[in-house]
C-alpha positions as a Python dict, from the first residue, in 0.01 Angstrom:
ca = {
    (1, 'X'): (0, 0, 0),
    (2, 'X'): (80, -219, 317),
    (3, 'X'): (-114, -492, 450),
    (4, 'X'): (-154, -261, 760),
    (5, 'X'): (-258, 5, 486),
    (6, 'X'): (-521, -199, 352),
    (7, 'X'): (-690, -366, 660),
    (8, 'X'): (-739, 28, 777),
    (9, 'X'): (-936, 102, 451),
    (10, 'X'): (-1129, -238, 479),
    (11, 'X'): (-1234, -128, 868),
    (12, 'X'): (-1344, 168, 751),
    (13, 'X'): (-1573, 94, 467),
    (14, 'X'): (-1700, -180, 715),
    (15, 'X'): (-1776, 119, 983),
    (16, 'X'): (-1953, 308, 656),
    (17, 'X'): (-2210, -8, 549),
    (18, 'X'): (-2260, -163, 848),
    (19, 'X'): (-2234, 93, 1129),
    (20, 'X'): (-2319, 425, 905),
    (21, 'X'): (-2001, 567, 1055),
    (22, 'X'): (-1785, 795, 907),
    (23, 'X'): (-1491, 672, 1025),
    (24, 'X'): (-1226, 949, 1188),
    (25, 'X'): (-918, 782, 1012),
    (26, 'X'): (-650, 910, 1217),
    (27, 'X'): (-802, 774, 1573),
    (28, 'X'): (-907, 439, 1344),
    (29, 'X'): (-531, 437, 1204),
    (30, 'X'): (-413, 455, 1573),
    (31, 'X'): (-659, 201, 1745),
    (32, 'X'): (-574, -51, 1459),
    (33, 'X'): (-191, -10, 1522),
    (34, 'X'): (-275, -52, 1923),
    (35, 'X'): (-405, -410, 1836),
    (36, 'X'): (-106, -493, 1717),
    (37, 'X'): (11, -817, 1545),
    (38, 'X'): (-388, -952, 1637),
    (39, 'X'): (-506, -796, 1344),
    (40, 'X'): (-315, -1017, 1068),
    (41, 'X'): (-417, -1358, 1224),
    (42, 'X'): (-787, -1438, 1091),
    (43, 'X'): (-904, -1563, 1454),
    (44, 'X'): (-781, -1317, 1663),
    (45, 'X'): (-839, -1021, 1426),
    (46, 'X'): (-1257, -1045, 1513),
    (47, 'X'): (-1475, -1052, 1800),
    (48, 'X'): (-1730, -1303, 1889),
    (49, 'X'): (-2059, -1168, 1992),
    (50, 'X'): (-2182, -1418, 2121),
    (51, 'X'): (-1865, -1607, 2314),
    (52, 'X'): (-1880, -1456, 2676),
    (53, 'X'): (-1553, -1592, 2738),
    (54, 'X'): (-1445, -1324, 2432),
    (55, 'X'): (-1648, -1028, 2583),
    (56, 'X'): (-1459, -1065, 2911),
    (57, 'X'): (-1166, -987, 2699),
    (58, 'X'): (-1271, -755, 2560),
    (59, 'X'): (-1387, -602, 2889),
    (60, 'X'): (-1088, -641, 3087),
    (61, 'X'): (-794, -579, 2870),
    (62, 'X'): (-913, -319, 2619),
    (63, 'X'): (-1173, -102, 2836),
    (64, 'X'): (-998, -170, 3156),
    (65, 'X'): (-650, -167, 3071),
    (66, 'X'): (-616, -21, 2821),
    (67, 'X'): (-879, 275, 2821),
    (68, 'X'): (-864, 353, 3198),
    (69, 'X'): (-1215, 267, 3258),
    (70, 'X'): (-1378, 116, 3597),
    (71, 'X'): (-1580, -153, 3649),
    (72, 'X'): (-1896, 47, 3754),
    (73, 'X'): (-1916, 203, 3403),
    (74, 'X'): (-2166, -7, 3286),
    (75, 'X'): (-1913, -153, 3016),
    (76, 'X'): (-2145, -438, 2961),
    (77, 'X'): (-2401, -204, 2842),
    (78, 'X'): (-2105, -36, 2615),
    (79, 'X'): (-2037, -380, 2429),
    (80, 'X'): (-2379, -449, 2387),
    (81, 'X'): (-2486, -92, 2267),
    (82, 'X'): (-2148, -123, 2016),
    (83, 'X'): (-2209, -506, 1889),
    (84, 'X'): (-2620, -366, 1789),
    (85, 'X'): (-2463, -94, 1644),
    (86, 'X'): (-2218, -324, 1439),
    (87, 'X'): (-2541, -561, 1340),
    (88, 'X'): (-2557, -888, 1564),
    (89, 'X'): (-2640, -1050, 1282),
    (90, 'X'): (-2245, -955, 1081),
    (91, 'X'): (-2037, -1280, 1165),
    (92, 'X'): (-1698, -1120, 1117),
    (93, 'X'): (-1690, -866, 1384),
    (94, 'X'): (-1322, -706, 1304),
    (95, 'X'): (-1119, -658, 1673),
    (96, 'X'): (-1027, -305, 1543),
    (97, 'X'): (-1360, -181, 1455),
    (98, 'X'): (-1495, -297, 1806),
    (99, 'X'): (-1259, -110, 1934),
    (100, 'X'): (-1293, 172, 1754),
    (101, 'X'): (-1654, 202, 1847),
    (102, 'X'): (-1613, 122, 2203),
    (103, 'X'): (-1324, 414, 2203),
    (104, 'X'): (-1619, 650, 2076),
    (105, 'X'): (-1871, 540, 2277),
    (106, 'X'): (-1675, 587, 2609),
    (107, 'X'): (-1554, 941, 2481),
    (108, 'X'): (-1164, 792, 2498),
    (109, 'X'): (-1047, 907, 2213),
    (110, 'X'): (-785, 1132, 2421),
    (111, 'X'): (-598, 746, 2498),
    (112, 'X'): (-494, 758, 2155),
}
């Protein structure tokens, strides 16, 4: 199994006991690919709930660029509604999960 492999099944049971989600693993397989080398490095590979700085990120180059989304989606509301989901209270946050959840919660999954 490949590291890639294995950091799949680990965002998955992570979307199972802390997000009750059954995880679709082809769209998960394809969201985790489109983070690219961010998932093997251990600071870049989670979010930060509570950095704003991080949420901007988040904001701007996933939703925006990367999901086609505007501004006047409420995409604030989106992160917030996804990092409850994930449990505020979960300190590693994993980058592909986030996404993941955001890419369901926005109805995207046609991106992928």
């Amino acid at each position: 199994m490949s590291k890639r492999d294995e950091l799949i099944a680990k965002y998955a049971a992570d979307l199972k006991e802390k997000c009750g989600v059954d995880a679709d693993m082809d769209l998960l397989t394809k969201v985790t690919i489109g983070c690219g080398p961010s998932i093997y490095n251990a600071d870049s590979s989670t979010v930060s709930s509570s950095d704003e700085s991080e949420l901007e990120t988040v904001k701007n180059n996933f939703l925006i660029k990367k999901l086609g989304l505007s501004a006047s989606d409420d995409l604030g509301g989106g992160i917030a509604s996804v990092m409850n989901q994930y449990g505020q209270s979960n300190r590693n946050k994993y980058r592909a999960v986030v996404y993941y959840l955001l890419t369901k919660h926005f109805g995207k999954e046609s991106v992928y």
